[in-house]
C-alpha positions in Angstrom: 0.0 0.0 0.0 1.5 3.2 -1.1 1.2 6.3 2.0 3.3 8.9 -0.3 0.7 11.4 -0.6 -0.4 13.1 -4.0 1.2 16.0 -5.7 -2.5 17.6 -4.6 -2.3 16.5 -1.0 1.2 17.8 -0.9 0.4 21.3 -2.1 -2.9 21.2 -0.1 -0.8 20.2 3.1 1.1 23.6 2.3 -2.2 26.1 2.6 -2.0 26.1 -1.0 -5.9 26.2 -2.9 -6.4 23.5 -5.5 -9.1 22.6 -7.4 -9.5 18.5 -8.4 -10.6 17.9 -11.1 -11.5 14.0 -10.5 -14.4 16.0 -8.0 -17.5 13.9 -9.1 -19.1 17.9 -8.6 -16.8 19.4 -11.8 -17.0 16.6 -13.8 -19.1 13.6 -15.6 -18.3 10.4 -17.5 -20.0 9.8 -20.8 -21.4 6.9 -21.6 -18.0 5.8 -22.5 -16.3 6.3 -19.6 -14.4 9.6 -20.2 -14.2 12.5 -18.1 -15.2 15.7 -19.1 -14.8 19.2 -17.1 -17.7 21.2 -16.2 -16.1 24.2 -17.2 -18.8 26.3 -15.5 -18.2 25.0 -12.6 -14.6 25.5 -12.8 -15.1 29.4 -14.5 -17.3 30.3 -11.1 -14.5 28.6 -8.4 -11.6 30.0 -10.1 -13.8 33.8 -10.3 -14.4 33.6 -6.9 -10.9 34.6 -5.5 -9.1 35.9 -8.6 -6.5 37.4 -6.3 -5.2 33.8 -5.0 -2.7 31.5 -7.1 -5.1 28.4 -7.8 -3.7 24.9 -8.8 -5.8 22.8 -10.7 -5.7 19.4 -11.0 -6.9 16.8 -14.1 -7.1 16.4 -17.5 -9.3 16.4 -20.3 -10.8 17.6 -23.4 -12.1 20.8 -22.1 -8.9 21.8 -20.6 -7.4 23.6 -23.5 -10.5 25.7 -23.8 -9.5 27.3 -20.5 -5.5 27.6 -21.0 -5.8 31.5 -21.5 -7.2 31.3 -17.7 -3.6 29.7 -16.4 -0.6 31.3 -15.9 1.6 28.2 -16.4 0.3 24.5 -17.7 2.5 21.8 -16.3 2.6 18.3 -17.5 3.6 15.8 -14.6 4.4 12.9 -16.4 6.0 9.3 -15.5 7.3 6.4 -17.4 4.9 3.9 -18.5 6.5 1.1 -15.8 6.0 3.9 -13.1 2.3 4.9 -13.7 1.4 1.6 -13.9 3.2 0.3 -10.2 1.3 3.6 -9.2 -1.7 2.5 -10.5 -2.1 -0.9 -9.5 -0.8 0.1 -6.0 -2.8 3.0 -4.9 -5.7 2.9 -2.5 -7.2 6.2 -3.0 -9.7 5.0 -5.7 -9.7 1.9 -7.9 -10.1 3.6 -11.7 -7.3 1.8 -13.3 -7.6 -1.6 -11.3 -9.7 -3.0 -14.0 -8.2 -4.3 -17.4 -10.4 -2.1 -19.2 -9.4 1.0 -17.8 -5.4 0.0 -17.8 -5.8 -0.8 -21.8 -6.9 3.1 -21.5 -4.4 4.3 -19.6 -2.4 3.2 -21.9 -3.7 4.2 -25.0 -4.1 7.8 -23.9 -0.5 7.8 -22.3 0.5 7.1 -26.3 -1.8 9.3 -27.8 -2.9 12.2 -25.7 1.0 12.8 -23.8 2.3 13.9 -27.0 -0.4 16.7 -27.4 -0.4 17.6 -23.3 3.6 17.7 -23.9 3.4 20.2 -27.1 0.7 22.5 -25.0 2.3 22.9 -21.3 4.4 25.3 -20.7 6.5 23.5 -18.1 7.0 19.2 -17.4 7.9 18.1 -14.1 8.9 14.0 -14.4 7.7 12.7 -11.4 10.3 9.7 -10.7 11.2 12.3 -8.2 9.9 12.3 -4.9 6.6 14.3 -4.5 8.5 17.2 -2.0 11.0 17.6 -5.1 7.9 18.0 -7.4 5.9 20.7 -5.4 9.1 22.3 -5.2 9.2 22.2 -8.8 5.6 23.6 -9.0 6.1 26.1 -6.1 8.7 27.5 -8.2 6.9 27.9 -11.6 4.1 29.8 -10.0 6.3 31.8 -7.7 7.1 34.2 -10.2 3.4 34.6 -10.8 2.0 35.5 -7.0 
């Protein structure tokens, strides 16, 4: 059982607001089994303190239709072998567990990374331990407080 808290825990842990996207209240599945951002939702909780440095947390389709709302656009990414040993040994929900879900893992780690990597404007590998990470992130959005 993996203990190492999240890259969101971490930053949460620190006082800092974030905003997670995997919140069953800002987004849905279709009917095939992919998430989607209400973007309203997200619009009116980022509006509400404009003044504060916000860290958002997901991904999908509807993300790039809100880019000119971030400062900075990270990609954390991982090697195949590590997301899947992260994966198969978390506890804090069980999307991934079933083979279904890995075979799209996978597919979207091919063919959705290379467009996330040619739209961020900074990549953090995360074979780094998480404090090194938020570092990482702390210092991006520094400049931007």
């Amino acid at each position: 059982m993996d203990t190492t808290p999240s890259v969101l825990e971490a930053l949460r842990a620190r006082g800092h607001a974030c905003i997670d996207m995997d919140d069953p209240s800002l987004s849905i599945r279709d009917d095939a089994g992919h998430q989607h951002w209400r973007t309203d939702a997200l619009v009116q909780l980022l509006e509400a303190h404009p003044e504060r440095t916000t860290f958002v947390v997901g991904c999908a389709e509807e993300q790039a239709g809100l880019y000119d709302r971030f400062r900075a656009i990270v990609l954390l990414s991982a090697p195949i072998e590590v997301m899947v040993d992260r994966i198969r040994s978390r506890t804090s929900h069980a999307f991934g567990q079933d083979p279904a879900e890995m075979a799209r893992i996978l597919d979207d780690q091919r063919s959705v990374e290379p467009l996330l990597r040619r739209s961020c404007t900074h990549e953090i590998v995360t074979t780094v331990p998480v404090a090194q990470v938020v570092e990482r992130i702390l210092e991006i959005a520094e400049p931007m407080s």
